[in-house]
DRENBAZA-848968 format. One record per residue (C-alpha): residue number from 1; y, x, z. Coordinates in steps of 0.25 Angstrom, whole numbers. Each point is the difference from the previous one (the first is absolute). Layout:
BEGIN
{NUM, {Y, X, Z}}
...
! end
This chain:
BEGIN
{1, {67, -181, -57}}
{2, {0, 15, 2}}
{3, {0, 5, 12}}
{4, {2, 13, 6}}
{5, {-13, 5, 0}}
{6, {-2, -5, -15}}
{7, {10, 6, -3}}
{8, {-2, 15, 6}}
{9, {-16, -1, -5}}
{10, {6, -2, -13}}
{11, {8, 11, 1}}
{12, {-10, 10, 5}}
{13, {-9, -4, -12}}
{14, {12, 1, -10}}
{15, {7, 12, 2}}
{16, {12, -9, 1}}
{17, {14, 9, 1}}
{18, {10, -10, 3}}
{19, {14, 5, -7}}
{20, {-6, 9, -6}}
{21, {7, 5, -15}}
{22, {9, 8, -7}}
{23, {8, 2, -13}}
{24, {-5, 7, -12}}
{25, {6, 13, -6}}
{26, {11, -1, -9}}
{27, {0, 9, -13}}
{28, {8, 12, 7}}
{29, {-7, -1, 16}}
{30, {-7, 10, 3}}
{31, {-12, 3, 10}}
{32, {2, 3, 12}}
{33, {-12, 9, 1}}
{34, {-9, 5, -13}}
{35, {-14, 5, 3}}
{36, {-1, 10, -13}}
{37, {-14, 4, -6}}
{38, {-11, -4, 10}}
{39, {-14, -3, -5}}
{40, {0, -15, 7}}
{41, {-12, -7, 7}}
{42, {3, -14, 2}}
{43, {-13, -7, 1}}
{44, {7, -13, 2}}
{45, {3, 1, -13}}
{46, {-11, 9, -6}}
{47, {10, 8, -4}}
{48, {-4, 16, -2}}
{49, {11, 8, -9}}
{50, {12, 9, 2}}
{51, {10, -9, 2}}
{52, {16, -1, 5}}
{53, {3, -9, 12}}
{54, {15, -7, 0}}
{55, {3, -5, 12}}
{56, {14, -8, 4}}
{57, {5, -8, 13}}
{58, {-12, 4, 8}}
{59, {-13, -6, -12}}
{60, {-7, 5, -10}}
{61, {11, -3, -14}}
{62, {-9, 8, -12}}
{63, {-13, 6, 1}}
{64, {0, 7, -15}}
{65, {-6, 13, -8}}
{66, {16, 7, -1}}
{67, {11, -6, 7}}
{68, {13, 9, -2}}
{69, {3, 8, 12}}
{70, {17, -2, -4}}
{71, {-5, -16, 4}}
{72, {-4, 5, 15}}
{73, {12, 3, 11}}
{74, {-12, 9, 6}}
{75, {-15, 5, -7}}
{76, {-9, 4, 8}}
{77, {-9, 9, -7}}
{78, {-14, -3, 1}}
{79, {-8, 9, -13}}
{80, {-15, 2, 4}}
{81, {1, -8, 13}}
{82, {-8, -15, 1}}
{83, {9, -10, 2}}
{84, {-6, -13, 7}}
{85, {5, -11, 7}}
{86, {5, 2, 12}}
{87, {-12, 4, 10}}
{88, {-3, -12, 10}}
{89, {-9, 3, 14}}
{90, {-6, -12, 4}}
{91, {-4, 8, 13}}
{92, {9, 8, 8}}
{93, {8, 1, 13}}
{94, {16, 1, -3}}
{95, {5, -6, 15}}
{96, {5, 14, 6}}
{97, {6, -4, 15}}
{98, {-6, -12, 0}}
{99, {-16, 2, -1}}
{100, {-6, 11, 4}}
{101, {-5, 7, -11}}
{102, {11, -5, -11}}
{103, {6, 9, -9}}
{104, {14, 0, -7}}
{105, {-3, -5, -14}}
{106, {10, 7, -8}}
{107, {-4, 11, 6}}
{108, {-15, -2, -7}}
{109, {7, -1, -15}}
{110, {0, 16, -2}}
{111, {-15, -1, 3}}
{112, {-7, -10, -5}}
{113, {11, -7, -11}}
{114, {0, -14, 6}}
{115, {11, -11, -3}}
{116, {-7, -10, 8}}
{117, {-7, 1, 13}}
{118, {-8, -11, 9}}
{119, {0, 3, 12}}
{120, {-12, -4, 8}}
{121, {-1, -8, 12}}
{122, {11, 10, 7}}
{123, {8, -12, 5}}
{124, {-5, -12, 7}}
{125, {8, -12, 3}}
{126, {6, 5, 11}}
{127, {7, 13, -6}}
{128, {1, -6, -16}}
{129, {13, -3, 2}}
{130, {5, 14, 3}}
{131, {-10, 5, -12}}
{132, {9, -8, -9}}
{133, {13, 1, 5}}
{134, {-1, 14, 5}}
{135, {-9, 7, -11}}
{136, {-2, -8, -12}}
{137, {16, -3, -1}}
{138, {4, 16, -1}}
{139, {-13, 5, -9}}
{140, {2, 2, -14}}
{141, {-16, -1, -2}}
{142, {-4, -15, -4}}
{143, {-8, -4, 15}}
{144, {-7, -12, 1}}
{145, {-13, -3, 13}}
{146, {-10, -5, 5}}
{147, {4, -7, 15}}
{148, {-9, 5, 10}}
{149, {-8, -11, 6}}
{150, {0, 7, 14}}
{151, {15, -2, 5}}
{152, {3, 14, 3}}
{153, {-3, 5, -14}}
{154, {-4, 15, 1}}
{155, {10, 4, 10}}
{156, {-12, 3, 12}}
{157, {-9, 11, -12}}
{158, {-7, 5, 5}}
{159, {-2, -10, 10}}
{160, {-9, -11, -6}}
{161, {10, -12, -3}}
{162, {-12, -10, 1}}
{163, {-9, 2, 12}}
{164, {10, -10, 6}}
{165, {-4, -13, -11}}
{166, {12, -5, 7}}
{167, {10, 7, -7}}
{168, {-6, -6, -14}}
{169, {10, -11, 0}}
{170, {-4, -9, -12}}
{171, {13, -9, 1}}
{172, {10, 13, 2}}
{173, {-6, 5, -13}}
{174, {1, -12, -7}}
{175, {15, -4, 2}}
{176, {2, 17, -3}}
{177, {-7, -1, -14}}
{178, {6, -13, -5}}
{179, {16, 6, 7}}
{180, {-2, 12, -8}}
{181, {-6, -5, -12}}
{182, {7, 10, -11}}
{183, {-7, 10, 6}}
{184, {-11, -3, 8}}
{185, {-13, 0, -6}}
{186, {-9, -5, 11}}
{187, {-6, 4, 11}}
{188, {-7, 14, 5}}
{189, {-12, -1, 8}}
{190, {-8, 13, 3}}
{191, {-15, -3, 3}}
{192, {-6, 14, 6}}
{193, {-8, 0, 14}}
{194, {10, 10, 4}}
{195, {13, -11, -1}}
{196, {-7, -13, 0}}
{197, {-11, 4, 14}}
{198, {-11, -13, -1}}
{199, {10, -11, -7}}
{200, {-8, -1, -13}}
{201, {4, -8, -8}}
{202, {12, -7, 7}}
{203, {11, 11, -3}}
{204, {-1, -4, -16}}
{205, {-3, -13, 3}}
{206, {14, -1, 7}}
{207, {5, 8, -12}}
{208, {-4, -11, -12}}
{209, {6, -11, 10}}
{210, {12, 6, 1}}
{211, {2, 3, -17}}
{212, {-6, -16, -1}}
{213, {12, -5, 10}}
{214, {10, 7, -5}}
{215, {-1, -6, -15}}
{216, {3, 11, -8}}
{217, {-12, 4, -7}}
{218, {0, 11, 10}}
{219, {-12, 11, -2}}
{220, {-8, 8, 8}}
{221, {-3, 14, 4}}
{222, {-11, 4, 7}}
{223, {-1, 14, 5}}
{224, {-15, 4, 1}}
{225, {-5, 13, 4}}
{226, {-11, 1, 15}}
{227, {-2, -15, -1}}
{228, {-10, -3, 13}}
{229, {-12, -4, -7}}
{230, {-7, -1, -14}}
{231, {1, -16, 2}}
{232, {15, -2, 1}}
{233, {4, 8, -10}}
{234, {-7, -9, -10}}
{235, {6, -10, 9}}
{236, {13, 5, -3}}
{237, {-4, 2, -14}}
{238, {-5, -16, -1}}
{239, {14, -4, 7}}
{240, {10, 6, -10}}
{241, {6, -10, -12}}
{242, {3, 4, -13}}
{243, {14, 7, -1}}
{244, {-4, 8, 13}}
{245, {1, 14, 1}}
{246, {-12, 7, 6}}
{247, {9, 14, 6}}
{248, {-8, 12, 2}}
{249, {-11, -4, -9}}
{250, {-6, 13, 0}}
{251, {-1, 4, 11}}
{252, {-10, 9, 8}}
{253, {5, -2, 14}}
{254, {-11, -3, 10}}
{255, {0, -10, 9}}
{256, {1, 4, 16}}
{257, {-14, 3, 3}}
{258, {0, 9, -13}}
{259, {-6, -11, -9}}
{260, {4, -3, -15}}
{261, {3, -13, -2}}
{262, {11, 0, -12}}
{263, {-3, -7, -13}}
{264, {-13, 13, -4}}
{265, {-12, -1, 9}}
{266, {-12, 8, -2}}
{267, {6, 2, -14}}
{268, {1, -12, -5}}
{269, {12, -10, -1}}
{270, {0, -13, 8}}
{271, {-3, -11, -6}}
{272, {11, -7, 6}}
{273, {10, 11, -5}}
{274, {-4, -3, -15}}
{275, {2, -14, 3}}
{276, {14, 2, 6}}
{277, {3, 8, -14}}
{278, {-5, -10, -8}}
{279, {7, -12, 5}}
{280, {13, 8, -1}}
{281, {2, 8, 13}}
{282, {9, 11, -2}}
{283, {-7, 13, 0}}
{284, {12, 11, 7}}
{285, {-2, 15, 1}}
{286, {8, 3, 13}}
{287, {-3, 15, 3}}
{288, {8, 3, 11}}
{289, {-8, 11, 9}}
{290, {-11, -5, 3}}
{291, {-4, -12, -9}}
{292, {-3, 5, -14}}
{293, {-15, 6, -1}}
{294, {-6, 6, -14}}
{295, {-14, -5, 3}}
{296, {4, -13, 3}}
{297, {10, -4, -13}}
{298, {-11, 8, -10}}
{299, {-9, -11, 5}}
{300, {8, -12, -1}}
{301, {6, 2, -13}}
{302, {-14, 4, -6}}
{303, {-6, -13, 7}}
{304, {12, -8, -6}}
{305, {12, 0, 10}}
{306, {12, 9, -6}}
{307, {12, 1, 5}}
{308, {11, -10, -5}}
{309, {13, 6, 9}}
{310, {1, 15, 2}}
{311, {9, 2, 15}}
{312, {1, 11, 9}}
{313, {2, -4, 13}}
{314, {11, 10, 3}}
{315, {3, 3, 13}}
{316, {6, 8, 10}}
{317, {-15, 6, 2}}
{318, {-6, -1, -13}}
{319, {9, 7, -7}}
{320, {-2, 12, 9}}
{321, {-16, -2, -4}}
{322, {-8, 8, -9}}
{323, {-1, -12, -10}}
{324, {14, 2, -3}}
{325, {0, -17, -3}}
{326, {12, 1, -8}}
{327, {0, -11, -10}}
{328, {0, 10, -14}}
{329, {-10, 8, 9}}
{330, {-8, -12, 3}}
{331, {0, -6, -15}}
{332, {-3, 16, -6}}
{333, {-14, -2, 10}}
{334, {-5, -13, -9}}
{335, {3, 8, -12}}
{336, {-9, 8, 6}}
{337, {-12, -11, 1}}
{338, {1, -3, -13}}
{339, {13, -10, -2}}
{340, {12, 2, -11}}
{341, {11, 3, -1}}
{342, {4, -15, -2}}
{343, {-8, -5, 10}}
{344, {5, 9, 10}}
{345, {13, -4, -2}}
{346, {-3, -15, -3}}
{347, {-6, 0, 15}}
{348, {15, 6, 5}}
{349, {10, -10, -9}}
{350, {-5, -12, -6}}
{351, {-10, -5, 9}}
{352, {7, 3, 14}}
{353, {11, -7, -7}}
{354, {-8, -12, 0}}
{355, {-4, 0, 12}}
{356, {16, 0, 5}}
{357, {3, -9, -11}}
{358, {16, -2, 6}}
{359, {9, 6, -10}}
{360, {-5, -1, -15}}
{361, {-4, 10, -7}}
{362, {-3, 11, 10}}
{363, {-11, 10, -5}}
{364, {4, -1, -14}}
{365, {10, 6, -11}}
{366, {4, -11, -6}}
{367, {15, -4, -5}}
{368, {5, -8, 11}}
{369, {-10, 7, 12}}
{370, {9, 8, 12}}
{371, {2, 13, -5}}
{372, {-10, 6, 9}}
{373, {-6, 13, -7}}
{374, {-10, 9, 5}}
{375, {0, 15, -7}}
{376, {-13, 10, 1}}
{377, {-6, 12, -3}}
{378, {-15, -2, -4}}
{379, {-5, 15, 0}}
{380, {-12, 3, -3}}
{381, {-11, 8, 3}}
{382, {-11, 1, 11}}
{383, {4, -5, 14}}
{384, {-5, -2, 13}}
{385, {0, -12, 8}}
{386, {-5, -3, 16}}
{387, {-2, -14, 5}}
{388, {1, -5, 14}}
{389, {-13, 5, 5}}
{390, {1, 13, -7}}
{391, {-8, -4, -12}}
{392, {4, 8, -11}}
{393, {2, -2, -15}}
{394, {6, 7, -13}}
{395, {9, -7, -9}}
{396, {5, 2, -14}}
{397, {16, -3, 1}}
{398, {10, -2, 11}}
{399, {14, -10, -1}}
{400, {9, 7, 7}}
{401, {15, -5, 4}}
{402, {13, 4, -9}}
{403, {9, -9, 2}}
{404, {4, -17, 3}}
{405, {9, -10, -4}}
{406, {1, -13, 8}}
{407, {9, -10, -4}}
{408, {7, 8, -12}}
{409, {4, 11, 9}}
{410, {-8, 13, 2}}
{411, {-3, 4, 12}}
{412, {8, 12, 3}}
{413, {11, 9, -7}}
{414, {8, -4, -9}}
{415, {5, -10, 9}}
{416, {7, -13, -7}}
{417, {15, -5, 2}}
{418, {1, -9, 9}}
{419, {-13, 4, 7}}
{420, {-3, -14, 1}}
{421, {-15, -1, -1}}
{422, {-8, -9, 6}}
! end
C-alpha cells in the first residue's frame, strides 16, 4: 500500500508534475515568443551554437538553427547575446516583509538574470505559511526553500535565531517541509559561533531529524562561516549526508574569538571536507558579504574540492557590499579561477536544477522544459574582482544581465494580451 509519505518521497526524487501537458503546434500556430540569433549554452544538453528558441503556452516548442520570425507572434532579438537556461540561485533571500534581510525577487531579475530563486532559510515554521501565500503566490520568479529549523526563520537578523536551541523546533519543521513539499527543499540550519552560542552540534542534528521525519527526501543546508572551533567544524563536515548542501563553503569568516575555523586551516583542506566532497555533499558558493574569501576557494579547489552550485546569497546587506554577490557577478569570479564557460554556467542551471528536482526539466533547453530563458553579455577584457575579505583578483571576462524570459513571457516591455503571467 502507498502511503503518503511513499508517495511524496517518490515525488521529490521524481520530479513528478501532476497534470502537467499540453497540446502540440498545429501547422499554422505560431510562437508565442521567438528568441532570434543567440549563441546558446545549454550544458544539459552540451549544446553550443547559434541557435533559435520557439517557445509556446509557457515551454520550450523548437530549439532550431533558423526558425522564421513570420512563425513568432513576438521575436525577441538576441544576436551576439549568450543565451542559457534560465539562471537558477540555490542561495538567496527573496522574503521581503517577512525576514529581515529579504529581498523582492523580481526585482533581482535586471541584476543577476535569474528565473529561479531558493530562498534560504528566511522562513521558519512559524512564518512559511505567509512566505507561500504572501510572496511565492504574487512573484513571477520560480521560488522554492529551505524551511528554517529555528521557528522564527530570520525574522530577529541580526539577532542570532539560535542562541535560544528552543526555538529549533524539529517536529514544526517537519510537518512544514512535508505541507509544502512542491516547494520546500529541506531544512536551513546556520552553524557560525555568532548564531548557534555553545550548541554544537545539536542545531544540525535537529535539522536532519526534521528532513528524515518529514519524508520527503528533504536536503540540507548548512551555513558555515566563525564555526567555534576547529573540532566541530569537521563535526559538521562528518554530520552531512550525501545530497546536502555545504552553504558558504568558502568562507573566510572568523569565529568570535577571531580564529579560522572554516573548511582551510593552516592552508590545508580538512580531511573531513574532502571526505564530505567525496561521498556527495553538495559543495555551494554562497558569497553574500561576508562568506566568500580568495584564499580559502584557491585551496580547496587545488586540494580537490570545487564548487558544484554557484549562489549569491543576496540580501538586503550584501548587495550593498563591495562583492557585489550578484549571481552573473558571482559566476564571472570562477571564470576568473580558472572555470569555463560551460562550467560556470552548468554550476547555475543544471546542477541546482537537480538539487530542486520539483518540476522537470528546469536548468535545461530542451523541447518540452519551461520556457525559462536567461540572455547575457559576456564582455571581455581584463576585470577586477574583490572578495568578502578584500582579497583581490583579476579576471579575463565578465556575464553581464540583458535580459529574462520566465515562463515564455519576458520580463518587461512589450507586455502580452492578456497579461496573464504566472
Amino acid at each position: 500500500m502507498l502511503t503518503r509519505r511513499d508517495f511524496l518521497a517518490s515525488t521529490a526524487a521524481t520530479g513528478l508534475t501532476i497534470g502537467a501537458g499540453h497540446a502540440a503546434m498545429g501547422p499554422n500556430d505560431k510562437f508565442d515568443l521567438l528568441i532570434k540569433g543567440g549563441d546558446v549554452l545549454d550544458p544539459s544538453q552540451s549544446l553550443l551554437g547559434k541557435r533559435d528558441i520557439g517557445i509556446r503556452r509557457g515551454i520550450i516548442e523548437a530549439v532550431e538553427a533558423d526558425i522564421a520570425e513570420a512563425r513568432a507572434e513576438r521575436v525577441l532579438p538576441a544576436n551576439g547575446k549568450l543565451v542559457t537556461p534560465g539562471l537558477i540561485d540555490l542561495h538567496s533571500h527573496v522574503y521581503p516583509y517577512g525576514s529581515a534581510i529579504g529581498i523582492p525577487a523580481d526585482e533581482l531579475v535586471a541584476h543577476q538574470c535569474t528565473t529561479t530563486c531558493v530562498s534560504a532559510g528566511d522562513a521558519g515554521a512559524n512564518n512559511f505559511a505567509a512566505f507561500r501565500r504572501h510572496i511565492v503566490a504574487q512573484t513571477r520568479t520560480r521560488l522554492y526553500a529551505f524551511v528554517h529549523i529555528a521557528n522564527v526563520g530570520l525574522t530577529p537578523f541580526p539577532v542570532a535565531e539560535l542562541y535560544n536551541i528552543d526555538f529549533a523546533q524539529v517536529d514544526a519543521c517537519a510537518k512544514t517541509i512535508a505541507e509544502n513539499s512542491d516547494i520546500a527543499l529541506g531544512a536551513k540550519v546556520r552553524m557560525s559561533e555568532n548564531v548557534i552560542a555553545k550548541h554544537g552540534t545539536e542545531p544540525l542534528k535537529r535539522a536532519i531529524l526534521a528532513c528524515e521525519r518529514a519524508g520527503t527526501g528533504a536536503k540540507i543546508m548548512c551555513h558555515i562561516g566563525g564555526v567555534e572551533t576547529k573540532e566541530l567544524m569537521s563535526q559538521i563536515l562528518d554530520l552531512l549526508r550525501p545530497g546536502d548542501v555545504l552553504t558558504h563553503a568558502y568562507s573566510g569568516f572568523p569565529n568570535m574569538a577571531g580564529v579560522f575555523t572554516n573548511i582551510v586551516q593552516d592552508g590545508q583542506l580538512l580531511p573531513a571536507a574532502k571526505a564530505a566532497k567525496q561521498r556527495g555533499v553538495i559543495f555551494d558558493v554562497g558569497h553574500g558579504g561576508g562568506s566568500f574569501d580568495y584564499t580559502v576557494a584557491e585551496v580547496a579547489i587545488a586540494q580537490g574540492c570545487p564548487p558544484d552550485t554557484i549562489s549569491s546569497d543576496i540580501h538586503v546587506f550584501s548587495g550593498n557590499s563591495p562583492g557585489m554577490p550578484y549571481l552573473t557577478n558571482v559566476m564571472s569570479k570562477f571564470m576568473g579561477l580558472g572555470f569555463s564557460l560551460e562550467q560556470v554556467v552548468t554550476m547555475a542551471t543544471a546542477t541546482p536544477a537537480k538539487i530542486i528536482n520539483r518540476q522537470a526539466k528546469h536548468g535545461t533547453l530542451q523541447v518540452g522544459a519551461p520556457g525559462d530563458v536567461s540572455i547575457m553579455e559576456l564582455v571581455e577584457g581584463p576585470v577586477s574582482f574583490v572578495d568578502t575579505r578584500n582579497n583581490r583578483r583579476e579576471g579575463r571576462a565578465q556575464l553581464k544581465p540583458v535580459a529574462v524570459v520566465t515562463a515564455g513571457v519576458a520580463f518587461g516591455r512589450p507586455y502580452g494580451s492578456p497579461f496573464a503571467v504566472r
